[in-house]
C-alpha positions as CSV (number, residue, x, y, z in Angstrom):
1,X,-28.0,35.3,1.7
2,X,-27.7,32.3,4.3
3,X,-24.8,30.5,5.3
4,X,-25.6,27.8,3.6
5,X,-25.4,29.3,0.0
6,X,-21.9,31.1,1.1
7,X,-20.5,27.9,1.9
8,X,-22.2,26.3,-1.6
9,X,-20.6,29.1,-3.8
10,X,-17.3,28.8,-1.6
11,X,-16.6,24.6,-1.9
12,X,-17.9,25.4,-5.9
13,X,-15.3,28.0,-6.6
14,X,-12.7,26.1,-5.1
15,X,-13.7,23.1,-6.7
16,X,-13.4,24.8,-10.4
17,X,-10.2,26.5,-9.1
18,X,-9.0,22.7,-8.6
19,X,-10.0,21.3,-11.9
20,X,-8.8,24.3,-13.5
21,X,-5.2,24.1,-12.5
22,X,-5.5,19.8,-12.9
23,X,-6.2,20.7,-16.3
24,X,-3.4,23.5,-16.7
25,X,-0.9,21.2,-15.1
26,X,-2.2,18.2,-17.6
27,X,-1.6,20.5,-20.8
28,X,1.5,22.2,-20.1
29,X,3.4,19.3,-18.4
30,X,5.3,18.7,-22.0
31,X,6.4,22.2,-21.7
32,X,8.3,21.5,-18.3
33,X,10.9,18.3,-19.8
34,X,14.5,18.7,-20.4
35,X,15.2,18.9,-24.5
36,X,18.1,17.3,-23.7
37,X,20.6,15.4,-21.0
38,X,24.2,16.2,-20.7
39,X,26.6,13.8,-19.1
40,X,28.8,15.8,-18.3
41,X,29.9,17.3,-14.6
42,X,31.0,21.0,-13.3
43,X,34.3,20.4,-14.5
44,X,33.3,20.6,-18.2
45,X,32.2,24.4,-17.4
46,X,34.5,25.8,-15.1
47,X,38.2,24.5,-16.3
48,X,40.3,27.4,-17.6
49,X,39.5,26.2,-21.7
50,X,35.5,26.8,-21.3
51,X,36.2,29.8,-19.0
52,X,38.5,31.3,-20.9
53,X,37.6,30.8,-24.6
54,X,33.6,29.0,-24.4
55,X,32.2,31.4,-22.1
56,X,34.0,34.5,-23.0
57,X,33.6,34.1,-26.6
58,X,29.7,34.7,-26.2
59,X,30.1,37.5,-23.8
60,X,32.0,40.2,-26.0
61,X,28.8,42.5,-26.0
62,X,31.0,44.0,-22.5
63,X,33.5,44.8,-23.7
64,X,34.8,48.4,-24.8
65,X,33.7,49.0,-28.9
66,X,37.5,48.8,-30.1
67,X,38.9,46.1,-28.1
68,X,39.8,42.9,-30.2
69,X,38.6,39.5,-29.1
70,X,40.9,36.8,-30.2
71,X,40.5,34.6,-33.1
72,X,41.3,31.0,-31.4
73,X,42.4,30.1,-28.2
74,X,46.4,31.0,-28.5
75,X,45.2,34.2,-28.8
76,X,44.4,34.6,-25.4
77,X,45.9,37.5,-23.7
78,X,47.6,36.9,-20.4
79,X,50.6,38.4,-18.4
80,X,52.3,35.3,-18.6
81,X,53.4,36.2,-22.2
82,X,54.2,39.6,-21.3
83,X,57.4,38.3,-20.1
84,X,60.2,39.1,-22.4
85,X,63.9,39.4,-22.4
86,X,63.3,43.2,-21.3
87,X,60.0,42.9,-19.4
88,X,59.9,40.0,-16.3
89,X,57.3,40.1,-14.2
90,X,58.6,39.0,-10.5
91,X,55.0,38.4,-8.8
92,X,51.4,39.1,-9.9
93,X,48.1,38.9,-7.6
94,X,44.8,39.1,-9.8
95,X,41.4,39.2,-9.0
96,X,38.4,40.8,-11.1
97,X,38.8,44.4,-9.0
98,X,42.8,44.8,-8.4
99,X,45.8,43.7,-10.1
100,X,49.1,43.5,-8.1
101,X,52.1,43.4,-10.5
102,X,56.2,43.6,-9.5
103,X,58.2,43.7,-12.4
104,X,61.5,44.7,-13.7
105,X,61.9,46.5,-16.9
106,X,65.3,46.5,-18.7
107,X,64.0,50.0,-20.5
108,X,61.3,52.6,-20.7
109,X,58.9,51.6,-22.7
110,X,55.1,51.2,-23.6
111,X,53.6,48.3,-22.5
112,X,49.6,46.6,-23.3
113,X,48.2,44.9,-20.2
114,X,46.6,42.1,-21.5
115,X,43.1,43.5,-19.0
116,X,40.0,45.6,-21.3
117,X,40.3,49.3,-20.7
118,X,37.2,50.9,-19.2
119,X,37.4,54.1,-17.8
120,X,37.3,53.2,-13.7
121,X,40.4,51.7,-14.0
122,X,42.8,53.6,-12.2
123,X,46.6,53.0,-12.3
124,X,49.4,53.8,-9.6
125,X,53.1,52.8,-10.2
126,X,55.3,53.2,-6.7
127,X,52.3,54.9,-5.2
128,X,51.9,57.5,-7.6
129,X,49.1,57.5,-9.7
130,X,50.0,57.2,-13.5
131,X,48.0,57.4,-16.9
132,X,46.0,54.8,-18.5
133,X,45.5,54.4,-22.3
134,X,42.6,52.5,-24.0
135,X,44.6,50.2,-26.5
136,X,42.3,47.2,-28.7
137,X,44.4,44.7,-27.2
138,X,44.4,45.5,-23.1
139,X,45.3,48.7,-21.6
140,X,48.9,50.8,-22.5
141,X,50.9,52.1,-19.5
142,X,54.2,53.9,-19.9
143,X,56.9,52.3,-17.5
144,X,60.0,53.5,-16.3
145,X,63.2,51.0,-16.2
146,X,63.7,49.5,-13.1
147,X,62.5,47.2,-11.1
148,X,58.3,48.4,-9.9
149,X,55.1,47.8,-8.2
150,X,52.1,48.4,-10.7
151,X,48.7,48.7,-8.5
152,X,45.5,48.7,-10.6
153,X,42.2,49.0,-9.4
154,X,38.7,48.8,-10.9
155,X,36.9,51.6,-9.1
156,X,33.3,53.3,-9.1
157,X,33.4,56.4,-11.5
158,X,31.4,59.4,-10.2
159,X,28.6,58.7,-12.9
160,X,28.2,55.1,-10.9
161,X,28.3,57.0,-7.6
162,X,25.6,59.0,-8.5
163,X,23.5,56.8,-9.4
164,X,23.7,54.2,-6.6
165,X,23.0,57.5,-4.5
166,X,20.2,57.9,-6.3
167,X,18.8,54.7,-6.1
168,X,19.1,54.8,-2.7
169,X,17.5,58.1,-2.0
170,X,14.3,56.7,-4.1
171,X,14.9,53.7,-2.0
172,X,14.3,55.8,1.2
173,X,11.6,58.2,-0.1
174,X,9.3,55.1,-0.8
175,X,10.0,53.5,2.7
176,X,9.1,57.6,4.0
177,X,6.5,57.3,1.7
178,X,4.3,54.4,2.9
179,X,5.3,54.9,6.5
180,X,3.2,58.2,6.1
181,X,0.3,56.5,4.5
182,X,0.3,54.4,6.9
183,X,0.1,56.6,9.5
184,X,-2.8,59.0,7.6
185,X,-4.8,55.9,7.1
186,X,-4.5,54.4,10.4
C-alpha cells in the first residue's frame, strides 16, 4: 500500500471521527442544561439551620441502627443544653475527631453526650480511660462529682487498621508487580 492511500484512509477516518462527535455533541447538548437556577449564594447551604437540620436530616443512613434522629429542629442535640443546675460545662473544644470538655458536676451521675456512639470512640476522664455506652440519644458516660476534663477521641479500630494495611500491601505488590514486568519485557 502506497503512501498516498495511508494518508487517504487517515484524513477519511478523521474526517468521520469529526462528523461523528459534531453530531454527538448536536444531539446530546439538551442533556448538558441546568433544570433549574437557584438565586441563592453559599450562605444558604452552609449556616448552622441547613447544616444542622437540611443536610443532616438526609444523611441518617450513618448513623448507628438505634440512634434517634430528631423530629424538628429543637430537637437538636448539643452540649449547650447539657447544662443544668447540677451539670455546667466550664469550656468545650469540638471538632469532628476530638472533643475537649471541662465541667463541674454537682453529683455522680449518668450523663448522654449529645455525639452518635460508634465503637472507635474512646473516652478518658483526668487521663484515665473510662467506659463508653451506646445510648439512642448520644453516648452515656458515668461521671464522678467534681469539677473534670472529659477527652474523647474518634480513633481507627483495629478492623480499620487492618484494612488500610492491607490496602497498602496490595498497593505495593502491584507497583512490585509491573516493575518486574517491566524488567522481563524489556
Amino acid at each position: 500500500m502506497g503512501f498516498g492511500k495511508v494518508y487517504k484512509k487517515s484524513v477519511l477516518s478523521v474526517a468521520i471521527l469529526v462528523i461523528a462527535s459534531v453530531l454527538f455533541i448536536v444531539v446530546s447538548a439538551k442533556f448538558f442544561v441546568p433544570q433549574q437556577y437557584l438565586a441563592v449564594d453559599s450562605n444558604y447551604y452552609t449556616n448552622p439551620y441547613a447544616l444542622q437540620w437540611t443536610a443532616s436530616k438526609i444523611s441518617d443512613e450513618y448513623m448507628p441502627a438505634d440512634f434517634i434522629p430528631p423530629q424538628n429542629p429543637s430537637g437538636i442535640a448539643s452540649f449547650d443544653k447539657l447544662n443544668s443546675g447540677d451539670f455546667q460545662i466550664i469550656s468545650l473544644q469540638q471538632t469532628t475527631q476530638k472533643i475537649l470538655l471541662d465541667f463541674n458536676l454537682n453529683r455522680p451521675g449518668k450523663i448522654i453526650l449529645p455525639v452518635a456512639y460508634f465503637p472507635a470512640w474512646k473516652a478518658y476522664l483526668d487521663q484515665g480511660s473510662i467506659q463508653l455506652q451506646s445510648n439512642p440519644k448520644g453516648m452515656q458516660v458515668s461521671l464522678p462529682q467534681g469539677q473534670h476534663h472529659l477527652s474523647l477521641n474518634f480513633a481507627q479500630t483495629s478492623i480499620e487498621i487492618a484494612a488500610d494495611l492491607l490496602s497498602l500491601a496490595g498497593i505495593l505488590g502491584l507497583f512490585i508487580g509491573i516493575i518486574q514486568l517491566r524488567k522481563k519485557y524489556a
